[in-house]
C-alpha positions as CSV (number, residue, x, y, z in Angstrom):
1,X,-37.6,-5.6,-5.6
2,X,-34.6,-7.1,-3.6
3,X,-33.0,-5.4,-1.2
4,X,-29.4,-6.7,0.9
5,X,-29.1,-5.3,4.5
6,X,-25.1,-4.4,4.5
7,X,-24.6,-5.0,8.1
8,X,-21.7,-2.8,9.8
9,X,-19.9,-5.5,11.3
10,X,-20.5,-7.9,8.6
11,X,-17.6,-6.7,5.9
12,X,-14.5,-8.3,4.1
13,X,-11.8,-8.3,6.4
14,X,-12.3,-12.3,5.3
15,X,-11.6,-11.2,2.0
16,X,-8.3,-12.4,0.4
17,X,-5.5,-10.3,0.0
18,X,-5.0,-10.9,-3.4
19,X,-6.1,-10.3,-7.2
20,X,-5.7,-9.0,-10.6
21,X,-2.3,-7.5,-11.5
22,X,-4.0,-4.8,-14.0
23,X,-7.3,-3.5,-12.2
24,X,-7.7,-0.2,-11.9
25,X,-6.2,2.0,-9.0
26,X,-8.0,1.4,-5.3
27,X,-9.9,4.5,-5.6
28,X,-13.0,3.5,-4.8
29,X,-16.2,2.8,-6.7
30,X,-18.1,5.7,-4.8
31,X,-18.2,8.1,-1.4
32,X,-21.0,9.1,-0.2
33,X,-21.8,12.4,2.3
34,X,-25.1,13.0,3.6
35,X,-23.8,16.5,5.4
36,X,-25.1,18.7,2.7
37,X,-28.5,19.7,1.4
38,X,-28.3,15.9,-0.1
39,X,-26.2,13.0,-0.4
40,X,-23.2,13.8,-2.4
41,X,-21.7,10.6,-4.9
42,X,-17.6,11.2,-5.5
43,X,-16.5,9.1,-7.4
44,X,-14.1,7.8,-10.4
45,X,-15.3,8.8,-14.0
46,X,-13.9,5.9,-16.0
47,X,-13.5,1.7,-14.2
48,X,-10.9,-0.5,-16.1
49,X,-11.5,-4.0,-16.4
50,X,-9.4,-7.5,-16.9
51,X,-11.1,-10.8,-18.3
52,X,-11.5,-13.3,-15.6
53,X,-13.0,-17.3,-15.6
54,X,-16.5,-17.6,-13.2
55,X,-15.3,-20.2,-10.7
56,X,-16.9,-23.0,-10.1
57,X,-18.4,-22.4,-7.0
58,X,-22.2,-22.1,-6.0
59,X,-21.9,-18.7,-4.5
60,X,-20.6,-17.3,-8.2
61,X,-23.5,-18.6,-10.1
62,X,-25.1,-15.6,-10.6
63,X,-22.2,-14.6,-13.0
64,X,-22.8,-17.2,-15.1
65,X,-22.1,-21.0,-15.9
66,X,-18.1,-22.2,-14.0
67,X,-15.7,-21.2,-16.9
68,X,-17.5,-18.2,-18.2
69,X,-15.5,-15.3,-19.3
70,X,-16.5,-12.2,-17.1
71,X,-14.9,-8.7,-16.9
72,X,-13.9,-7.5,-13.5
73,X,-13.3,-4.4,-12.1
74,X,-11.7,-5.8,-8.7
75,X,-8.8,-5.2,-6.7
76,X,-5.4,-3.8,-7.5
77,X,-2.5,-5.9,-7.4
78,X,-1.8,-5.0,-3.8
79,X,-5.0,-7.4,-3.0
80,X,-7.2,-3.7,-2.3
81,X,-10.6,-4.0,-3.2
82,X,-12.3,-1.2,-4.7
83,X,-15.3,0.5,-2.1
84,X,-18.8,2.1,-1.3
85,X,-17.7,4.2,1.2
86,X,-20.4,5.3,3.7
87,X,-18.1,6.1,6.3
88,X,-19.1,10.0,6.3
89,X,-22.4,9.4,6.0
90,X,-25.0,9.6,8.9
91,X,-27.9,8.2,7.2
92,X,-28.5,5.0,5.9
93,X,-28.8,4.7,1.7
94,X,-30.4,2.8,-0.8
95,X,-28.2,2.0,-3.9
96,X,-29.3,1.3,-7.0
97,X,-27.3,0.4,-10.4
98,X,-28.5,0.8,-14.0
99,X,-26.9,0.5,-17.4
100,X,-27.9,3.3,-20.2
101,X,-25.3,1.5,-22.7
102,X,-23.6,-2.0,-23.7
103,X,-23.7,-5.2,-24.6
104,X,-24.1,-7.4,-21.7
105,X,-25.4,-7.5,-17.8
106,X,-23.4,-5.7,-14.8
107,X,-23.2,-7.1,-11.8
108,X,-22.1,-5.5,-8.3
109,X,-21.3,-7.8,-5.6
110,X,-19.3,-8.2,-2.1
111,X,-18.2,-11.0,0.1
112,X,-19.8,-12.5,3.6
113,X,-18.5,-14.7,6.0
114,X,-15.4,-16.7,4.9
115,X,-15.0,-15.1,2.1
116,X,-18.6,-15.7,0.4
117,X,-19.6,-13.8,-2.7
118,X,-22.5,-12.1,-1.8
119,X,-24.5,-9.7,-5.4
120,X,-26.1,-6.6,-4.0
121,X,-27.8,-5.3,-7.3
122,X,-27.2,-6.2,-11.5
123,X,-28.8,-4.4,-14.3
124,X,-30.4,-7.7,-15.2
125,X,-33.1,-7.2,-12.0
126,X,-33.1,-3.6,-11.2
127,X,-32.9,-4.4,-7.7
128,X,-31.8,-2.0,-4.7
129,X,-29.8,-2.8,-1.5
130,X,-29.1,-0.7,1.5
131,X,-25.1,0.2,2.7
132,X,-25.6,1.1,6.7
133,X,-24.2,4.9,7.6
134,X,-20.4,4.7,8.9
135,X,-19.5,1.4,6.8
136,X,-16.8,0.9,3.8
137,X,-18.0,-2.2,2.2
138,X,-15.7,-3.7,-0.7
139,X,-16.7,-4.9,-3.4
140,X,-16.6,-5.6,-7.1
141,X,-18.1,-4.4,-10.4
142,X,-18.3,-7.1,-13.1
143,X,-20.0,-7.5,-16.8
144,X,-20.5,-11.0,-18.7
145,X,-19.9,-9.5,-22.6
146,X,-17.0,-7.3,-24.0
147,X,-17.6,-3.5,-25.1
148,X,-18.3,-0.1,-23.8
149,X,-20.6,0.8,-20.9
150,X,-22.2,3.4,-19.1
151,X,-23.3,2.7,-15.8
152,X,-25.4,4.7,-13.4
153,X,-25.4,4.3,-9.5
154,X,-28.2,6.4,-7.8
155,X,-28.1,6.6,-3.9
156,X,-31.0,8.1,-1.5
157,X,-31.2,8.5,2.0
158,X,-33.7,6.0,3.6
159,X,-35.2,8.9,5.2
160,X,-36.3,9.9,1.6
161,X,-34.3,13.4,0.7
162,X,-33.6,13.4,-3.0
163,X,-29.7,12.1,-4.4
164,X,-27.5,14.1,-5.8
165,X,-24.1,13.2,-7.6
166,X,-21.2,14.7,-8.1
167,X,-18.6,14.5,-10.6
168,X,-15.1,12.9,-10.5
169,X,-13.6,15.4,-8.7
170,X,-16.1,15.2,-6.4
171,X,-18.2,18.3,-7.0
172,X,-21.7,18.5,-6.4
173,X,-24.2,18.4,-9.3
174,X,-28.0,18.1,-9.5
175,X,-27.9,14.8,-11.2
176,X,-29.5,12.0,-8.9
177,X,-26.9,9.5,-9.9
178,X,-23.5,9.1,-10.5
179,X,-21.8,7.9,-14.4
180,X,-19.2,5.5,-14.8
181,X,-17.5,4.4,-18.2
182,X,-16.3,1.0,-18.5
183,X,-14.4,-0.9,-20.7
184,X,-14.2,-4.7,-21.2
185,X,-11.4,-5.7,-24.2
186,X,-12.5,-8.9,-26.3
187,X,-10.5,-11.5,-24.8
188,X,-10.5,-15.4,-25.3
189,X,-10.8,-17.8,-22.2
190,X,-7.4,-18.6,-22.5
191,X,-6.2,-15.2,-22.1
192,X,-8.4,-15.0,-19.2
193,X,-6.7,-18.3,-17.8
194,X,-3.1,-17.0,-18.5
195,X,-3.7,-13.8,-16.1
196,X,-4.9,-15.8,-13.8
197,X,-1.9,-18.4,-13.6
198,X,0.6,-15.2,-13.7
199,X,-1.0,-14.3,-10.3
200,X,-0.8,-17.4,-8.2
201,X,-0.9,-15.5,-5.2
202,X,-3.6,-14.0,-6.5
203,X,-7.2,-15.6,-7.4
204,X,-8.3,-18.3,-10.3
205,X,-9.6,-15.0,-12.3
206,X,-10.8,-12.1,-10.6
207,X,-13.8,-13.4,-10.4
208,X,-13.6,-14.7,-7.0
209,X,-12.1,-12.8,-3.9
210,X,-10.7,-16.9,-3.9
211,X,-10.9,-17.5,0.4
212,X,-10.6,-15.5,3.3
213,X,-7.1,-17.3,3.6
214,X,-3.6,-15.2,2.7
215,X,-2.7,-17.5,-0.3
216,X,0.9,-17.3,-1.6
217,X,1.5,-18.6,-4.8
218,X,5.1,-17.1,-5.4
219,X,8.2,-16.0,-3.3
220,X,9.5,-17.5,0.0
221,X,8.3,-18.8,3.0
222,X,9.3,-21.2,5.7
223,X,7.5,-22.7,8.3
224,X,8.8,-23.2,12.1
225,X,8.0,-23.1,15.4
226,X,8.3,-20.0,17.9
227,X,6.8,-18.9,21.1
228,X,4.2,-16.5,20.6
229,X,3.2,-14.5,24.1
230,X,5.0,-17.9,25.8
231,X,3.1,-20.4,23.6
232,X,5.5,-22.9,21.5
233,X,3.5,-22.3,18.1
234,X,4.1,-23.8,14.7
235,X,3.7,-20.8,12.0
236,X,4.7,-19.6,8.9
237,X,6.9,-16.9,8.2
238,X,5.7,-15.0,4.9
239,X,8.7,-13.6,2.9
240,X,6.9,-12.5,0.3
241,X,6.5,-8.6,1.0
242,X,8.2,-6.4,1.7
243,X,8.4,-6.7,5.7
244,X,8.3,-10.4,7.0
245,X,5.1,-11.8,8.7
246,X,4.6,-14.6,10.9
247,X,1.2,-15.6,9.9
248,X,-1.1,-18.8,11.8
249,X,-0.5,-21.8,9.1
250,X,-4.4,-22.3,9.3
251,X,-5.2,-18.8,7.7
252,X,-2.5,-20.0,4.8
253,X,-3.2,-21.7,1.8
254,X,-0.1,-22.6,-0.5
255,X,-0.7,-23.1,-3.9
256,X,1.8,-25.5,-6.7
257,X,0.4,-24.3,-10.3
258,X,0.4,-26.4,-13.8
259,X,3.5,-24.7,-14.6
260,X,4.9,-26.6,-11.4
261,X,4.6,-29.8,-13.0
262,X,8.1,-31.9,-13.8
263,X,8.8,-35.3,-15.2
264,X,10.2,-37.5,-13.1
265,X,14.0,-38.4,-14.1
266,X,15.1,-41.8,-14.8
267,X,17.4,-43.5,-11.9
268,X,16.9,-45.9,-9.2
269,X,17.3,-43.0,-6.8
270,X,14.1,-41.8,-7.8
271,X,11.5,-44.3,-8.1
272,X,10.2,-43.7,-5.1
273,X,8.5,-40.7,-7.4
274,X,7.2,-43.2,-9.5
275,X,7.5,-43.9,-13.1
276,X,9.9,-41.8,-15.0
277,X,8.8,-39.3,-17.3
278,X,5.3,-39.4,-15.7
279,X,4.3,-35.7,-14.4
280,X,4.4,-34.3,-10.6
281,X,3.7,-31.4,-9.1
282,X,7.4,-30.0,-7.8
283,X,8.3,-26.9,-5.5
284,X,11.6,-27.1,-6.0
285,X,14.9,-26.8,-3.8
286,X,16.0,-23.7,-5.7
287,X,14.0,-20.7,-6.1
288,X,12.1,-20.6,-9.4
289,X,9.7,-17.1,-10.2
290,X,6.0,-18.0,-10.2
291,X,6.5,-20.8,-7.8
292,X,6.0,-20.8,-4.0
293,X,9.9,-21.5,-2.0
294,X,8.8,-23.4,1.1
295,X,11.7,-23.7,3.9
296,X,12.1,-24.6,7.6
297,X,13.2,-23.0,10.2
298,X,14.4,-23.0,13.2
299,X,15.6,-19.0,13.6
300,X,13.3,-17.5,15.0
301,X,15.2,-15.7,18.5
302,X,12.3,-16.9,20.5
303,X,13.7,-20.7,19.9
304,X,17.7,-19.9,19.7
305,X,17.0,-18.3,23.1
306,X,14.6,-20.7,24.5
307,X,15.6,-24.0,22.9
308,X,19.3,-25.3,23.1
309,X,19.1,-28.5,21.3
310,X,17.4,-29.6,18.3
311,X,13.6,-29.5,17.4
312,X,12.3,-32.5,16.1
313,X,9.6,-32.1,12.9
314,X,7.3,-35.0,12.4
315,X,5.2,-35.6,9.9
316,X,2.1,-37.1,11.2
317,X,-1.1,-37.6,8.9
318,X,-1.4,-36.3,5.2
319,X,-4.7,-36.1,3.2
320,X,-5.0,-35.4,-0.1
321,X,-5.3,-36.9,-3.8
322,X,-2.1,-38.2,-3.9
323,X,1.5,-39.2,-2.5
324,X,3.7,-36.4,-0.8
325,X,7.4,-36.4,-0.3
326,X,9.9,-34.3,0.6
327,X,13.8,-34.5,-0.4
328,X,16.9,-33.0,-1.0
329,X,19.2,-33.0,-4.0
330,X,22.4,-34.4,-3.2
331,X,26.0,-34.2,-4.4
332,X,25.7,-36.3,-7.6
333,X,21.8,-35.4,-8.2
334,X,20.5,-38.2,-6.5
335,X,17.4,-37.5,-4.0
336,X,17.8,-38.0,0.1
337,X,14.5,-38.4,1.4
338,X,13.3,-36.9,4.1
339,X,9.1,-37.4,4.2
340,X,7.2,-40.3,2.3
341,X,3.8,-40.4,2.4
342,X,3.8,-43.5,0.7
343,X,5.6,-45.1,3.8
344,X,4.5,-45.7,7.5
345,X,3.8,-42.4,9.5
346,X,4.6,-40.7,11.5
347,X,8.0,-39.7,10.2
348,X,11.0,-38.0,11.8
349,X,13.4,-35.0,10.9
350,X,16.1,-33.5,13.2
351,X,16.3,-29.9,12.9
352,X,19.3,-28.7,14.5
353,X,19.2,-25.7,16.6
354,X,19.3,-22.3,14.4
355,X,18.6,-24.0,11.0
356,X,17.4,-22.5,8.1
357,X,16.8,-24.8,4.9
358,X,14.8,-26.2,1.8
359,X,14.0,-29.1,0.1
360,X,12.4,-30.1,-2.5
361,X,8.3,-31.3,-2.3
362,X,6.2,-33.2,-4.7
363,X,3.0,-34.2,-4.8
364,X,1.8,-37.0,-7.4
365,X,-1.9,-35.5,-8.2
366,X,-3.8,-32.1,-8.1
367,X,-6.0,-31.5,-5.4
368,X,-6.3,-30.2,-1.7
369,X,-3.8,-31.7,0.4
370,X,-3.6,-31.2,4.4
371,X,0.0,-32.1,6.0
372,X,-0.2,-32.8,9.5
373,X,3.1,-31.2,11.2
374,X,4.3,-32.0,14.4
375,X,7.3,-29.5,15.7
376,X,8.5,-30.8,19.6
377,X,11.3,-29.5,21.7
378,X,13.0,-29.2,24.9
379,X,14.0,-25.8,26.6
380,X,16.4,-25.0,28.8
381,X,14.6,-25.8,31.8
382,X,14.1,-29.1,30.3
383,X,10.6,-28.6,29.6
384,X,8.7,-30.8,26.6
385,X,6.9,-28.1,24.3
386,X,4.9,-29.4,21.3
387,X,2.7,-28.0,18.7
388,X,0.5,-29.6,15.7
389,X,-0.8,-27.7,13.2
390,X,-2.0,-28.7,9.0
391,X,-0.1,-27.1,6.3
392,X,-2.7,-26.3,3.8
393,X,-1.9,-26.6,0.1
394,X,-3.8,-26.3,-3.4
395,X,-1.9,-27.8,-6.1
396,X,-2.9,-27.5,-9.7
397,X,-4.7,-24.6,-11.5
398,X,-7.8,-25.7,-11.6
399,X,-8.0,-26.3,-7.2
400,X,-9.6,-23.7,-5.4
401,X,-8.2,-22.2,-2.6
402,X,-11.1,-22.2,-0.8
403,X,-11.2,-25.7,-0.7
404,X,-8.1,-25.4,1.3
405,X,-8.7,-22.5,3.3
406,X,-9.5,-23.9,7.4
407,X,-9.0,-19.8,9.0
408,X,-10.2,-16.8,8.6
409,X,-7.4,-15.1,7.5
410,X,-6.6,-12.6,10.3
411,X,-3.4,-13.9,11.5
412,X,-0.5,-12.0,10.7
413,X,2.9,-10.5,13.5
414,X,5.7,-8.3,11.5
415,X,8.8,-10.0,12.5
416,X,10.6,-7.2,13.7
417,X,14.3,-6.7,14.0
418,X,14.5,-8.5,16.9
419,X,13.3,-11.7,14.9
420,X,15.4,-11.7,11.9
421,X,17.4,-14.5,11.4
422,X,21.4,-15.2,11.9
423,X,22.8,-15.7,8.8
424,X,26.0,-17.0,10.4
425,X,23.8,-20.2,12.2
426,X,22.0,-22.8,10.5
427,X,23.2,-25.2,7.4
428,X,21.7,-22.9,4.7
429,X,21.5,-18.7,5.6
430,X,19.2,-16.5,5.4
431,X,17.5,-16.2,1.6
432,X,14.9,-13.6,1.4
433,X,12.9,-13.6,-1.9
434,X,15.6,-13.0,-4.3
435,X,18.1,-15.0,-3.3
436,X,19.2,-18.0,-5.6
437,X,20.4,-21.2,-5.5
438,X,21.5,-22.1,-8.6
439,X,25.2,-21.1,-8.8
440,X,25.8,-22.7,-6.2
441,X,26.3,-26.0,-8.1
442,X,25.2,-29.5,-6.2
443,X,28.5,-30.4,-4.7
444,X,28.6,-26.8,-2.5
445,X,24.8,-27.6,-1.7
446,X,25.9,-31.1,-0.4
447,X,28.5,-29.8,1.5
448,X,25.9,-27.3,3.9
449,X,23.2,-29.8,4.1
450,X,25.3,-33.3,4.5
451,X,25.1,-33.2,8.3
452,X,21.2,-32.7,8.5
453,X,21.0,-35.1,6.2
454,X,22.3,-38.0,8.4
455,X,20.4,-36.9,11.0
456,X,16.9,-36.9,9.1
457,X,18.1,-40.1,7.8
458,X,18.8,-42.1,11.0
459,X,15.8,-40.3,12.8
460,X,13.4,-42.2,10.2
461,X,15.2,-45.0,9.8
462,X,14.4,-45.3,14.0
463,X,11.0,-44.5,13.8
464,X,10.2,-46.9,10.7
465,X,12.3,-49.6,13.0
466,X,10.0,-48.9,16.0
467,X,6.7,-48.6,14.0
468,X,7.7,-52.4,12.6
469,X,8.6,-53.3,16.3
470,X,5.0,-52.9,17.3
471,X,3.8,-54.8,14.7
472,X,3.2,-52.5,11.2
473,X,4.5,-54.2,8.3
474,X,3.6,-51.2,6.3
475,X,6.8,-49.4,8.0
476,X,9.4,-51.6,5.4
């Protein structure tokens, strides 16, 4: 018999805060109390399920083969995961899960260390594990064939008194376990793969609890510098709830999905894209739903206060599959560039004091890619403040997160009134999530960004001119 220790300090606040637009409600998959004659089992009667692909990671191989289908009964759309909570209880218990009906094999399971999937018990082994007293351990329920189930979860004290469970509503009964009903709906793999690419914040199925990384997949963000307790920091601000969140850009991944992908126009202006017609990966200028809005910025008070003049962003080292670039649309459609892999780095843009903007970046192949950002400064009292950080980014469906995924996900500051930005400074104002682009039409767009786009231009022209100075013919 196998039996998992649940450790108390050992739970998922790694876990990713995302998943599954249609699981059930976060209420739990059990509570237990050992204050009575017994231990007491409340719990929900019924456990909806959405089809999900096993990714293809080691630690999921107990599901199945990479690309199985699997039916999940995860976390709600708010990234909760569903719970054994053992927070009232004072004993340790032993768990145990059975199947008296369907088709296929159930498997319970919960995450470790950065975000680890980690099975406690399935009906294929009859094993047992142990949940420590005063823990809430998440986890999730999943079954590998389509149908109707009826589970059984038994719990005892480790000091041996007899279980007993109650019903949903949490009533005692004599019963040593406790009954769930599950459904899993037929469903194709394709179906599975379309829920997972309408939640690209979310997880590549519900399968996986994806990284302990916050990954954002849709709605705005920028990234920026700002002091943090006196510290000139390089972070992200996360737009995409419903308070904003400066978040550390190592417990980020950004993901660019299939249905990012673009042909590249034909023109000289944009060759430096490559062929046209062939397909990139594209986070555009302009807002576009089901697509991440990356921006700079340049707002936050703690640099308008501290930082009179403009803050230089360099683009240092880039590793991934494929060429990177970022540019801007200008007022006939042609393409100013700002960042070219392709070319000598490092590589220069100007941000002007209290500057809020977007652009548009591609990326030629799927993959992991890491973009080394450099944001420098001068404050008032003429001090030199620098920060380097990676941007972390997972482009195309079938990259994992994880792959991405350098932190352990517990960054995360509300930015507070006092941080909001100044919609009268800056070459672009404020946008939020909803706001949009598009009727502005590319002439008023020029008009807003044409300073910055001198700037960005001359301060790469320079540092190509040095870098070629020194000797690097790759700088031309």
């Amino acid at each position: 018999m196998r039996k998992h220790l649940i450790p108390l300090a050992a739970l998922a606040a790694t876990l990713l805060a995302a998943a599954p637009a249609h699981a059930q409600e976060p209420e739990g998959i059990a509570e237990f109390d050992t204050g009575g004659a017994g231990v007491a089992i409340d719990g929900p009667a019924a456990l909806d399920t959405v089809p999900s692909l096993v990714p293809d990671r080691e630690d999921f191989a107990f599901l199945g083969e990479a690309g199985d289908l699997v039916w999940i009964a995860g976390a709600d759309a708010e990234g909760t995961f569903p719970t054994l909570d053992a927070s009232a209880a004072d004993t340790d218990l032993t768990l145990a899960l059975t199947k008296t009906e369907g088709p296929g094999d159930v498997w319970l399971y919960t995450f470790t260390g950065p975000g680890l999937a980690e099975p406690l018990a399935s009906t294929a082994d009859e094993g047992s594990f142990t949940v420590e007293a005063g823990t809430t351990t998440p986890v999730v329920l999943a079954v590998d064939a389509p149908g109707e189930y009826t589970i059984e979860l038994a719990a005892r004290e480790d000091g041996g008194r007899a279980a007993v469970a109650t019903t949903a509503h949490g009533q005692a009964a004599s019963s040593a376990t406790a009954t769930y009903a599950l459904t899993a709906a037929p469903a194709t793999t394709e179906e599975a793969q379309v829920i997972a690419t309408a939640n690209p914040g979310g997880t590549d199925g519900a399968a996986q609890a994806d990284t302990s990384c916050t990954v954002i997949g849709d709605g705005h963000i920028d990234i920026g510098p700002r002091f943090v307790d006196g510290a000139w920091t390089a972070q992200l601000r996360d737009d995409t709830g419903s308070e904003s969140v400066w978040r550390d850009l190592e417990d980020v991944v950004l993901t660019a999905p299939d249905a990012a992908l673009f042909p590249i126009p034909e023109g000289e202006e944009y060759a430096f894209l490559g062929a046209p017609g062939d397909e990139i990966y594209l986070l555009p200028q302009v807002q576009a739903a089901g697509i991440v809005w990356p921006g700079w910025n340049t707002q936050d008070k703690t640099v308008i206060d501290g930082v009179p003049g403009s803050v230089d962003w360099n683009l240092t080292e880039v590793d991934g599959p494929g060429e990177f670039t970022v540019f801007l649309s200008n007022t006939f459609g042609g393409a100013d560039v700002l960042f070219d892999s392709s070319e000598a780095l490092p590589q220069t843009v100007s941000i002007p004091r209290n500057t809020h903007a977007h652009g548009n970046w591609t990326f030629t192949e799927p993959g992991v890619y890491l973009l080394t950002v450099e944001f420098t400064g001068t404050t008032g009292d003429g001090e030199a403040v620098t920060d380097t950080k990676n941007v972390q980014l997972a482009v195309g469906d079938a990259t994992d997160p994880n792959d991405g995924c350098h932190g352990d996900g517990g960054s995360g500051d509300t930015a507070g009134d006092d941080n909001d930005d100044d919609d009268n400074g800056g070459f672009l104002p404020t946008t939020g999530t909803g706001w949009l682009l598009w009727g502005l039409g590319a002439a008023a767009i020029a008009v807003v960004v044409g300073a910055v786009i001198m700037i960005a231009t001359r301060k790469r022209r320079t540092a190509a001119d040095n870098t070629t100075a020194s000797g690097d013919d790759d700088a031309n």
